[in-house]
C-alpha positions in Angstrom: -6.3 -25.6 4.9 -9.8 -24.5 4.2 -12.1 -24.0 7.4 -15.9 -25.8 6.7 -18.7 -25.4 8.7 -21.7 -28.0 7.5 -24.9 -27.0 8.2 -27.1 -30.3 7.7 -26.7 -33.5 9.4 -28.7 -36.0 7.6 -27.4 -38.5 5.2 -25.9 -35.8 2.4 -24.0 -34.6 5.7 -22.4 -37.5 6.8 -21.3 -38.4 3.5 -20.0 -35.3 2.8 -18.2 -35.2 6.6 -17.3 -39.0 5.7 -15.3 -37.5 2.3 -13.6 -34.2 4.3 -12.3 -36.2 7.3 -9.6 -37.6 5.1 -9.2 -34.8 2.7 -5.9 -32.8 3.8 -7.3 -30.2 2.4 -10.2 -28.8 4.6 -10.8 -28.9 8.4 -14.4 -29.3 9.2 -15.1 -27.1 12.6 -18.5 -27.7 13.3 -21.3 -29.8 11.8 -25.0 -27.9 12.6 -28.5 -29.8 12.6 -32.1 -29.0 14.0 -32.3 -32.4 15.0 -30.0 -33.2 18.1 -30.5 -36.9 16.9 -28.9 -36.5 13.6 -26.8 -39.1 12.6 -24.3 -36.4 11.2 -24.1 -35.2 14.6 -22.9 -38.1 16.6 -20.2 -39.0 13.4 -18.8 -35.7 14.1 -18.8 -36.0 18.0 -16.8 -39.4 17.3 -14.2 -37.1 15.2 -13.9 -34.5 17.7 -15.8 -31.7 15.8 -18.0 -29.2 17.7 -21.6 -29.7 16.7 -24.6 -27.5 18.0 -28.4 -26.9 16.5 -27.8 -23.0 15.9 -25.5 -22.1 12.9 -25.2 -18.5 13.9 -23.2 -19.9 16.8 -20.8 -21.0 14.4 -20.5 -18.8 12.0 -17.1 -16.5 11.9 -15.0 -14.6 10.0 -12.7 -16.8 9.6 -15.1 -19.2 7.8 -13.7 -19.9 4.3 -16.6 -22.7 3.1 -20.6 -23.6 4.6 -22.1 -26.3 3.0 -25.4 -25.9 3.0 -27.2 -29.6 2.8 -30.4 -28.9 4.5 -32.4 -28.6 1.0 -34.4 -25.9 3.1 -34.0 -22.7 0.4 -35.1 -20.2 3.5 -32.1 -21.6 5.5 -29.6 -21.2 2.1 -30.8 -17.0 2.1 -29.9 -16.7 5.5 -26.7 -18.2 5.4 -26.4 -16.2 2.1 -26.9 -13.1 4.2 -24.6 -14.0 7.0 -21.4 -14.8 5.5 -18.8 -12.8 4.9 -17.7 -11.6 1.7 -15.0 -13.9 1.7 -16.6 -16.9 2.6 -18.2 -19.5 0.1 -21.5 -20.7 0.2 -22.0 -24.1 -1.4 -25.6 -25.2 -2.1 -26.9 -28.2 -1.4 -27.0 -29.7 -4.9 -23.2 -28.5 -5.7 -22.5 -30.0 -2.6 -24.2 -33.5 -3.8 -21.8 -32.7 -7.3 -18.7 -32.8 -4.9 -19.5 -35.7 -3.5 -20.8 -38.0 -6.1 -17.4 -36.9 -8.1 -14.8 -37.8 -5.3 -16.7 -41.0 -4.3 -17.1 -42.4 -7.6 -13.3 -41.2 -8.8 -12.6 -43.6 -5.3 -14.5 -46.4 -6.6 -13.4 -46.3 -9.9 -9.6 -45.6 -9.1 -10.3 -49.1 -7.2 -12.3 -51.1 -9.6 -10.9 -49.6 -12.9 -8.8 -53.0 -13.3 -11.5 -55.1 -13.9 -12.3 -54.3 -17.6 -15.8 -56.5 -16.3 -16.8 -53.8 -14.0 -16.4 -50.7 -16.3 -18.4 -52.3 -19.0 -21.3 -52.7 -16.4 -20.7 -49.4 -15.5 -20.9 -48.0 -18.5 -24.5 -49.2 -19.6 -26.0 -48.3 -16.5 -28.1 -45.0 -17.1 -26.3 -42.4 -14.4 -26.6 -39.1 -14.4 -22.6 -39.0 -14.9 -21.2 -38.8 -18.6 -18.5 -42.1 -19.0 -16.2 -42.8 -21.6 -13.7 -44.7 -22.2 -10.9 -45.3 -24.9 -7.6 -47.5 -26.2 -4.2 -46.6 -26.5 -5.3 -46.6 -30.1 -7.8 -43.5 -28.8 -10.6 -45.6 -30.0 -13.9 -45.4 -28.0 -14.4 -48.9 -26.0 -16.8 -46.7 -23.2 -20.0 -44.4 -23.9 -22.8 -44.6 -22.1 -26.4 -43.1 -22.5 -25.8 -40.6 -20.5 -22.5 -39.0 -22.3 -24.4 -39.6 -25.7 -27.0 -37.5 -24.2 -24.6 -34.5 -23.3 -22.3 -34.9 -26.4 -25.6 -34.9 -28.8 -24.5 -38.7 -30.4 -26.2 -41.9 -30.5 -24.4 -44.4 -28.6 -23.7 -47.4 -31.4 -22.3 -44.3 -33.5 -19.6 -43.1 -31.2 -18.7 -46.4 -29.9 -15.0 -47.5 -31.9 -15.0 -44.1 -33.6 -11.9 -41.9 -32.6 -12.2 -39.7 -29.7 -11.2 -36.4 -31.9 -14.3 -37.0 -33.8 -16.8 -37.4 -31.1 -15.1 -35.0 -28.7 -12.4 -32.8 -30.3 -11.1 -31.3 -27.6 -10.9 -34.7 -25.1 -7.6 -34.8 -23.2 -7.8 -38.2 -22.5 -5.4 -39.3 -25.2 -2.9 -37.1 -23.2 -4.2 -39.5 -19.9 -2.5 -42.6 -22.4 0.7 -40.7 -22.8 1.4 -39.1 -19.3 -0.2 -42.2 -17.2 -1.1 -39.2 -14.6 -4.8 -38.9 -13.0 -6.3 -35.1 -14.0 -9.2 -34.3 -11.3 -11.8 -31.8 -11.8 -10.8 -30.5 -15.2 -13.2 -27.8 -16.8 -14.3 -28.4 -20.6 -16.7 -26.6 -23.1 -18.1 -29.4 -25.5 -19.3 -28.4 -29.0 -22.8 -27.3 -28.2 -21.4 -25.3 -25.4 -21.9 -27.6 -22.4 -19.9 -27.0 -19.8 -18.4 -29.9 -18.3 -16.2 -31.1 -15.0 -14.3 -34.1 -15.9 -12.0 -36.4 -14.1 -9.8 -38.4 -16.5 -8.1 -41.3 -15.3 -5.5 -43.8 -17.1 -6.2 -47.5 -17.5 -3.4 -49.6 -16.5 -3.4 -53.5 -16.5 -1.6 -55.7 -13.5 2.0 -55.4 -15.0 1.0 -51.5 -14.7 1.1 -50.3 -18.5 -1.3 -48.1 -19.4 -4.1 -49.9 -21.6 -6.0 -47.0 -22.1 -8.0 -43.9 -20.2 -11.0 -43.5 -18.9 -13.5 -40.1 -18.1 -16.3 -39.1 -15.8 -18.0 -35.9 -16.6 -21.1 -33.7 -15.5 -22.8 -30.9 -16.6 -21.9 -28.0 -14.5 -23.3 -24.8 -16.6 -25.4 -24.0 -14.8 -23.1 -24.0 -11.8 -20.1 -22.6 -13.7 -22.2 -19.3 -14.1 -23.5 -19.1 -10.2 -19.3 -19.5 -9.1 -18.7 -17.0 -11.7 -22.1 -14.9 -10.1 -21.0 -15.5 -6.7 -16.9 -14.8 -6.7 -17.2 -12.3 -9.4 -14.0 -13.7 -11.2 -14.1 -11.4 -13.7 -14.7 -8.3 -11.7 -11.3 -9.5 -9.7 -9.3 -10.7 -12.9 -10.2 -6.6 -14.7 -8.8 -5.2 -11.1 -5.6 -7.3 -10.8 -4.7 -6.4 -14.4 -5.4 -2.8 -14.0 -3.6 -2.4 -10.7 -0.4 -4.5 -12.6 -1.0 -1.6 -15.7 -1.0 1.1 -13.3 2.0 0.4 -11.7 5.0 2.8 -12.4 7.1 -0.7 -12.1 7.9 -2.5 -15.0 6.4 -5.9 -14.8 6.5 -8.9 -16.4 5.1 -12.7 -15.7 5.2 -15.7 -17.3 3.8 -18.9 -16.6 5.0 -22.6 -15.9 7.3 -23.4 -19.5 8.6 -19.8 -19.0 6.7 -18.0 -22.1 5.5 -14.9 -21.5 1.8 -14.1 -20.3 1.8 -10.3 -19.7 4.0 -7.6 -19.4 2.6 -3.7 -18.2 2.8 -0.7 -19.6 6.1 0.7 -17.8 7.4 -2.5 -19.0 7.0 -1.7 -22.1 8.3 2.2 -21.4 11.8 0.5 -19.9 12.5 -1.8 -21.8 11.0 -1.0 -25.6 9.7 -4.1 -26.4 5.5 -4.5 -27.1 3.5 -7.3 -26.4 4.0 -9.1 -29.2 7.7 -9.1 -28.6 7.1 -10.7 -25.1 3.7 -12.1 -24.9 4.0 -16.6 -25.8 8.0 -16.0 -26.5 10.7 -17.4 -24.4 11.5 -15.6 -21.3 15.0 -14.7 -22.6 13.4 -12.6 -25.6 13.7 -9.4 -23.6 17.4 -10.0 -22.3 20.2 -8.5 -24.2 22.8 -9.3 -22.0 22.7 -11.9 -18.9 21.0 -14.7 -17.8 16.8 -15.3 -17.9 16.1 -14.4 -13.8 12.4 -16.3 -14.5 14.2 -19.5 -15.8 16.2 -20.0 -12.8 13.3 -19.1 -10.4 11.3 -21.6 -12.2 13.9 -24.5 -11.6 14.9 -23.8 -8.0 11.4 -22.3 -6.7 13.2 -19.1 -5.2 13.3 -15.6 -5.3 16.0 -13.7 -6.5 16.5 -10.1 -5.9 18.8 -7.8 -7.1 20.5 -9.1 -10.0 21.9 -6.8 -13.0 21.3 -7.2 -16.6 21.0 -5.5 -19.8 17.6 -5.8 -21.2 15.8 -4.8 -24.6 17.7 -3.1 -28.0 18.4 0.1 -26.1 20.7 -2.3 -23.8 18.6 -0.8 -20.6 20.7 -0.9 -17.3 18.3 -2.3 -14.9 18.2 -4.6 -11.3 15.6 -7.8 -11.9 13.8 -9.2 -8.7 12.1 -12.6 -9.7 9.5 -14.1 -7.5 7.9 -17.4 -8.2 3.8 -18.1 -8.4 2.7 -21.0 -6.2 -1.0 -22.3 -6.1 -1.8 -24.4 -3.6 1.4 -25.9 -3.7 1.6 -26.0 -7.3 4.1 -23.8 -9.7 2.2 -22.0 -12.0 4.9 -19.1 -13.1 7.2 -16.5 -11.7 6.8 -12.5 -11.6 9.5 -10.1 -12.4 9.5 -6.3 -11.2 12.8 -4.6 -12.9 14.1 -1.1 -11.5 16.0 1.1 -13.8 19.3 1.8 -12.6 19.9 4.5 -14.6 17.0 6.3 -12.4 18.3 5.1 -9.2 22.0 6.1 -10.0 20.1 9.8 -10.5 18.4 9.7 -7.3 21.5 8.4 -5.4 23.2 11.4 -6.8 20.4 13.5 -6.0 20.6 12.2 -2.1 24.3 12.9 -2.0 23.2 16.6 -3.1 21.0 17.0 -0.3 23.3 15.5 1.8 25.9 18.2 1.4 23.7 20.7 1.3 22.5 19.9 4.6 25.7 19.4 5.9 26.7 22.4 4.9 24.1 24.4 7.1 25.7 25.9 10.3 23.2 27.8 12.7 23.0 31.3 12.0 21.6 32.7 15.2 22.3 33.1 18.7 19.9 34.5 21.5 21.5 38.1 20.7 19.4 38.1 17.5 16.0 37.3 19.3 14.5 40.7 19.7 12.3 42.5 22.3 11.4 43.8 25.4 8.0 42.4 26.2 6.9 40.0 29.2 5.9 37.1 26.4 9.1 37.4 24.8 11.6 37.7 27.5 10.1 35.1 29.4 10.2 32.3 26.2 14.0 33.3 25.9 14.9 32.7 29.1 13.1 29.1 28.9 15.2 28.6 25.7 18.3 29.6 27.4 17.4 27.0 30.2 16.9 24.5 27.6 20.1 25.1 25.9 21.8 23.7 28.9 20.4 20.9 28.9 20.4 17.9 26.1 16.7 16.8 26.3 14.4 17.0 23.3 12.8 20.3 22.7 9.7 20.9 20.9 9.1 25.0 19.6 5.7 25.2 19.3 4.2 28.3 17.4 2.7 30.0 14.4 4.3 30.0 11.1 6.6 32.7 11.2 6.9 33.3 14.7 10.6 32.3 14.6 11.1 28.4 15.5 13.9 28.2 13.7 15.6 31.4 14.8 15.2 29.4 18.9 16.6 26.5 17.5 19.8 28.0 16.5 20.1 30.1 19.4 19.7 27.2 21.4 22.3 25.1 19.9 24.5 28.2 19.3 24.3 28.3 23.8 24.8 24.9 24.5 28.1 22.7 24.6 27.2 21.6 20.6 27.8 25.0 19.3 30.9 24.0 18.1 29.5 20.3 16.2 27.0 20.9 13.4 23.7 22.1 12.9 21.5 20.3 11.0 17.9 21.5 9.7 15.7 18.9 7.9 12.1 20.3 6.8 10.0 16.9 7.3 7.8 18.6 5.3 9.4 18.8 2.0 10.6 15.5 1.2 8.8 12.1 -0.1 8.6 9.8 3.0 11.1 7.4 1.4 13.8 10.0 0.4 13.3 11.5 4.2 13.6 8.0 6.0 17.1 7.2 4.0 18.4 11.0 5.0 17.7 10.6 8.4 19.0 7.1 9.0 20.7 5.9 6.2 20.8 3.0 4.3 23.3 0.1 4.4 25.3 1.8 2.1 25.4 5.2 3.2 25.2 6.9 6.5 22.1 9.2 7.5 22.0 12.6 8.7 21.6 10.9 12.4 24.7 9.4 12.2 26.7 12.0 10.1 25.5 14.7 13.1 27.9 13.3 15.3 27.5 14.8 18.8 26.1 18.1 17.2 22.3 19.3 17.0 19.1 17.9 14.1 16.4 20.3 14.3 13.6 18.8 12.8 10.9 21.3 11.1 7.4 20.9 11.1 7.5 17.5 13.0 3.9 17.1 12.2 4.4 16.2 8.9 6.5 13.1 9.5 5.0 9.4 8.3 3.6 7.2 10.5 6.5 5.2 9.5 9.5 7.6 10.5 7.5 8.5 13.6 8.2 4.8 14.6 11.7 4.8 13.9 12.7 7.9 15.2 10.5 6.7 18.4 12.7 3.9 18.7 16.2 5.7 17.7 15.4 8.2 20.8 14.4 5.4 23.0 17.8 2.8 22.9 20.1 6.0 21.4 20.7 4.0 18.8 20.5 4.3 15.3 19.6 0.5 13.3 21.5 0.5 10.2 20.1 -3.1 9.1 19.0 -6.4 10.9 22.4 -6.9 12.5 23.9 -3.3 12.3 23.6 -0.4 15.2 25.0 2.5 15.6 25.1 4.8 18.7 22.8 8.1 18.6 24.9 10.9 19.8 23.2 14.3 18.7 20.5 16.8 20.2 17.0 17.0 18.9 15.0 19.8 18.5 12.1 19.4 16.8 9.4 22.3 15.8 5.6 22.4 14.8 3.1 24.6 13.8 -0.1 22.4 13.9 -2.2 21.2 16.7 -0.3 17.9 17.7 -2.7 17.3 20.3 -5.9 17.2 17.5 -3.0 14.9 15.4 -3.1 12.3 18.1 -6.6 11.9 18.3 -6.5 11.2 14.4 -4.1 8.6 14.8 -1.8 10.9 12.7 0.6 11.2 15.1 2.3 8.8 17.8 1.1 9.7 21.3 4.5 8.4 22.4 6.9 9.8 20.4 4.5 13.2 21.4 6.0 12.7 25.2 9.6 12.3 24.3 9.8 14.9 22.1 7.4 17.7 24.3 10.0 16.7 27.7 11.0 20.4 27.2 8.1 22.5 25.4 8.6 26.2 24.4 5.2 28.0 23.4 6.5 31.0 21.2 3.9 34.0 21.4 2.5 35.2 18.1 3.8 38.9 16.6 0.1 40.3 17.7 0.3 39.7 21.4 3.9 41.5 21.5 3.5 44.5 18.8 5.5 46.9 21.8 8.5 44.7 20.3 7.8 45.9 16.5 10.2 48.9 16.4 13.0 47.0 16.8 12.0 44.0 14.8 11.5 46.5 12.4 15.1 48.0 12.4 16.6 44.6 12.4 14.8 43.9 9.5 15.7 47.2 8.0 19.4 46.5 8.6 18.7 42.8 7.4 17.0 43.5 4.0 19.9 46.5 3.4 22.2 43.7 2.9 20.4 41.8 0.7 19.1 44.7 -1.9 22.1 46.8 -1.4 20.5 50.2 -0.1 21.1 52.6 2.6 17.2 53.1 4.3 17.9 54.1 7.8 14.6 53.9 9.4 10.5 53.9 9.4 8.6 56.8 9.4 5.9 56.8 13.2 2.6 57.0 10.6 4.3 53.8 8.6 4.8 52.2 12.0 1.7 52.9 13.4 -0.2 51.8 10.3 2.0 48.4 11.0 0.9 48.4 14.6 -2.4 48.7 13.7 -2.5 45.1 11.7 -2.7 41.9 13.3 -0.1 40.2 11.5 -1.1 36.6 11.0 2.4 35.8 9.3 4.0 37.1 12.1 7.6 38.3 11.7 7.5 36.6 8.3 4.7 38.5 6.7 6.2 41.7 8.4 9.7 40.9 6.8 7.7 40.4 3.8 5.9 44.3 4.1 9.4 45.5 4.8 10.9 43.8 2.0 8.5 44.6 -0.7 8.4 48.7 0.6 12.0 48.8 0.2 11.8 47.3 -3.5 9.7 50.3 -4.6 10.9 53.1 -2.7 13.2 55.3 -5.0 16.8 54.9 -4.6 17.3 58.5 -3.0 15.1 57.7 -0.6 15.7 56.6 3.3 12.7 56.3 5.3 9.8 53.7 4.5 6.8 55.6 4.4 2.9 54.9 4.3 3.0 55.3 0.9 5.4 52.3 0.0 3.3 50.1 2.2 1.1 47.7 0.6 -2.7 47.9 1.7 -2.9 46.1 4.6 -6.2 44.4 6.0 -8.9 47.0 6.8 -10.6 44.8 9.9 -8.0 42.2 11.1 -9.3 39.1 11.3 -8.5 38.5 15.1 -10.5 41.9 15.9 -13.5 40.5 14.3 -15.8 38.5 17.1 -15.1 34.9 17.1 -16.0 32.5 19.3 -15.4 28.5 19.6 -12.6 26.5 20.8 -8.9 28.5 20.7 -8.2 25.4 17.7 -10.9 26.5 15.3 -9.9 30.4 15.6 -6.5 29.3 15.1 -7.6 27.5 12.0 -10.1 30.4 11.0 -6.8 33.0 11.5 -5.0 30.1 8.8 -8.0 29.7 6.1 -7.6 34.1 5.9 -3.5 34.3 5.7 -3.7 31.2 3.4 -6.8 33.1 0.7 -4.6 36.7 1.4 -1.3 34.8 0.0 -3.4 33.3 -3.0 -4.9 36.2 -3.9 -1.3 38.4 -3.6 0.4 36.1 -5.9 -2.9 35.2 -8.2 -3.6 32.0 -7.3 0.2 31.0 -7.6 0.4 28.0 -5.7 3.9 27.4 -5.8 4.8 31.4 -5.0 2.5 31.0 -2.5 3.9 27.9 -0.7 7.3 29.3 -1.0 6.2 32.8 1.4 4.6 30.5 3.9 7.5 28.4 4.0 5.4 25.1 3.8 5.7 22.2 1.4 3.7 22.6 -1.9 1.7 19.0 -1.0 0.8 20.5 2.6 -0.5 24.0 1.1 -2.9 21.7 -1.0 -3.7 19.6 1.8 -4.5 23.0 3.6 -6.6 24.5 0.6 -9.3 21.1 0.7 -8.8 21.4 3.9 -10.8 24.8 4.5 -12.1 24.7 1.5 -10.5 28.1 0.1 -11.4 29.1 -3.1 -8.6 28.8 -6.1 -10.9 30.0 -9.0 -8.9 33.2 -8.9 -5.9 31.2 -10.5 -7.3 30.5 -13.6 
């Protein structure tokens, strides 16, 4: 129901109220005058509708219609400028259209018996165009006023047929349907513009004698609802958001012919417009039954339902909606799904699925190197916290080992002997991450598949809004909603891991504040490779022993100038990057060779970023430490984005969040 607020109390005011009190259609709120002794105002006390002198009291959001009836043009601009961009402002003389049109569709639907009466109507000199025909469609009606508008003397329309003073008239269909058609739009023509009402003509034993029209000229209003709503604007906007869709959508209207169909329709199925467009809604079905059709006749959706569509006999899955105006069906909408694509990406789950599964932690504490205060002090917190089954969050730079704590802390806990499951949240689309984690009613998640064993969930801080919700829930009850009826218990450990500042992410509203304490109940802050380089030498042996495994060679060591060169860099990567050095010395050193020396080290950075005098917040130098290691990674693989991602270990979509982020410069790519 429409919401009206009536500013003007006079008589066009109480007429107006008089005709909306028994409309179901709008609810008058408040009627507004100047005058406290308006009549409008005490008719609208009697009705129980707020009334006041200040419109701007009134005035809301929630306002769909004002109709403006003071005839005061400074009062119209300021309503103009008031309302919201939803709400309608009707002018005073549209207003007086409305009214005139439903009062005299009232009187005539009462006094259109008495063939008397209409004649007297018709040769009185309204502003209203009348006519009136026969069941033989002859005209028995035409006053001045509709020879006027139509552009025909009077005597020469009268007994005429209707097609050959008015073409396109409807009211011969009036005759044959007996039904009343209100506030029907018609171009005359000499390109008038007319509302018309056309009503039938029926006698006291109820047969239809013949049908009769009202009609004004509304051009000049047509073009200031068209100026005001900005129909076309909205019609371009709908279409192109239909054509952009990667959907494949079709509509069609009332009868079931088509109307319009989109371009991925056209892609899934291989059928054009002309193929669909004004054909049958069964034109694009190869095998089954028309999904519109039966929508049409039972006014419900249907969802779901398998078919074979167009000459390449297309698998797909048909959900039908139907297209209700104001109560009225005016078509239904299809959206088909390709179930060949979904049958991939089902596969492609599975896939994942077993691949995750199939990770076991590597690691246990005996693998987490070093001597130093910073480091033996965050193993011994880790060791704590693998006694315990509360969340942990690792907290760190990239490369500063997260995931290396979160299999030594599973590896030292009761789990070690369930599974071990690492989930990137990073590297997935939100959708495809939501049904690995929990599932769908189909298949079970990577929650409930975990058993009683550990999920460690990398860069947390990437999650959706959406997962963050349901994740928020699943820790709360320790229980994992399969559908609307279906629960299953949550039995596994969570670890989860980030690099960013979740604190800042918070404040953003990019990150739930609550979900934040649950997961931070047990926080371990791991210290970055620069504030613990005492530790190096026996990184770097590990590694040494590490990367002989993987390339095959025999390199026993590191020569004191190649370490202290290493020393001497900050290391923003942390152990990464220094795997990385390691790695990429021992891939150029000769194959008789043993020790890494200065000479196989790539050139590291002459001034280290963290030496260099910064000041500000710890978060921006964090971030300014980022931007550099981000532009050094670029510029080692020449602007390869995709290399690069890979060495940082972050999603390809977060590295280019990262690069407009700080604005790093890619021209070096090419």
């Amino acid at each position: 129901m429409q919401k009206v607020l009536i500013v003007g109390a006079g008589r066009g005011g109480v007429a107006l109220l008089q005709v909306m009190a028994e409309s179901d259609a709008f609810s008058v709120y408040a009627v507004v005058d100047h005058d406290p002794q308006a009549p409008g105002l005490t008719l609208a006390q009697s009705l129980n509708i707020e009334t006041g002198q200040d419109w701007k009291k009134y005035l809301s959001d929630q306002t769909d219609i004002i109709i403006d009836v003071t005839g005061d043009e400074e009062t119209f601009n300021q309503l103009r400028e008031a309302r919201s961009r939803k709400t309608v402002l009707i002018p005073g003389s549209v207003a007086s259209l409305v009214y005139q049109l439903l009062t005299e569709k009232e009187s005539l639907i009462t006094h259109l018996e008495h063939d008397s009466y209409i004649r007297e109507l018709a040769m009185n000199s309204t502003h209203d165009g009348m006519i009136g025909i026969d069941c033989d469609h002859r005209i028995i009606l035409f006053n001045n006023r509709a020879a006027e508008m139509i552009g025909i003397e009077k005597d020469k329309a009268l007994h005429q047929s209707i097609y050959q003073v008015v073409p396109l008239s409807g009211l011969p269909r009036i005759i044959e349907t007996g039904r009343t058609e209100n506030n029907q739009e018609l171009i005359l023509d000499n390109g008038t513009k007319v509302v018309t009402t056309r009503i039938p003509m029926v006698n006291e034993s109820g047969d239809v004698i013949g049908a009769f029209a009202v009609f004004k000229d509304i051009t000049e209003v047509v073009n200031l609802a068209e100026e005001m709503t900005n129909l076309k604007e909205i019609q371009t906007m709908l279409e192109a958001i239909i054509q952009s869709s990667d959907d494949a959508i079709s509509v069609v209207d009332e009868q079931g012919r088509g109307l319009m169909i989109n371009r991925a329709y056209t892609r899934l199925t291989g059928l054009s417009e002309s193929e669909v467009i004004n054909q049958p809604a069964e034109a694009d079905i190869f095998e089954g039954e028309s999904m519109h059709m039966q929508v049409l006749k039972t006014r419900r959706p249907v969802r779901g339902v398998k078919m074979l569509v167009g000459p390449n006999r297309k698998e797909v899955a048909v959900n039908v909606a139907p297209i209700i105006v104001n109560g009225q069906l005016k078509g239904s909408v299809g959206v088909i799904h390709d179930l060949s694509e979904i049958h991939q990406l089902t596969s492609e789950l599975d896939r994942a699925r077993r691949i995750i599964r199939s990770l076991e932690a590597k690691y246990t504490f005996e693998d987490i190197l070093g001597n130093s205060d910073e480091m033996l002090l965050v193993t011994e917190q880790a060791k704590v916290a693998s006694k315990t089954n509360t969340t942990v969050l690792l907290r760190g730079e990239q490369g500063s080992g997260k995931e290396l704590f979160a299999n030594a802390i599973h590896n030292g806990s009761d789990r070690k002997y369930n599974s071990f499951n690492r989930v990137n949240c990073g590297s997935m689309p939100a959708a495809f991450l939501l049904d690995t984690l929990f599932g769908t009613e189909a298949s079970e998640g990577l929650f409930e598949q975990a058993g009683e064993g550990t999920v460690f969930l990398d860069e947390i801080g990437e999650l959706s809004l959406e997962a963050q919700k349901k994740l928020l829930s699943t820790l709360k009850t320790r229980e994992i909603e399969k559908n609307s009826s279906e629960v299953v218990p949550f039995k596994a450990r969570v670890i989860t891991a980030s690099h960013i500042n979740l604190e800042r992410a918070i404040a953003k509203g990019q990150f739930s504040e609550e979900l934040y304490y649950y997961l931070s109940r047990l926080t371990l802050q791991l210290p970055p490779l620069r504030t613990h380089k005492q530790d190096m030498p026996v990184i770097c042996e590990r590694l040494i022993l590490k990367l002989n495994q993987s390339f095959g060679r025999t390199v026993k060591g590191i020569s004191k100038p190649a370490l202290e060169q290493l020393m001497d860099y900050e290391w923003p990567g942390n152990v990464r990057e220094l795997e990385n050095v390691l790695s990429r010395a021992m891939i150029f050193m000769d194959q008789k060779e043993e020790t890494i020396e200065q000479k196989h080290l790539i050139p590291l950075q002459s001034e280290p970023a963290l030496k260099r005098e910064m000041n500000g917040p710890l978060a921006e130098q964090l971030e300014h430490v980022e931007k550099e290691i981000i532009e050094q990674t670029l510029r080692k693989h020449n602007g390869n984005k995709t290399a690069s991602a890979k060495e940082l270990d972050i999603s390809i979509r977060n590295l280019y969040y990262k690069i407009e982020k700080y604005q790093v410069e890619t021209e070096r790519s090419g």
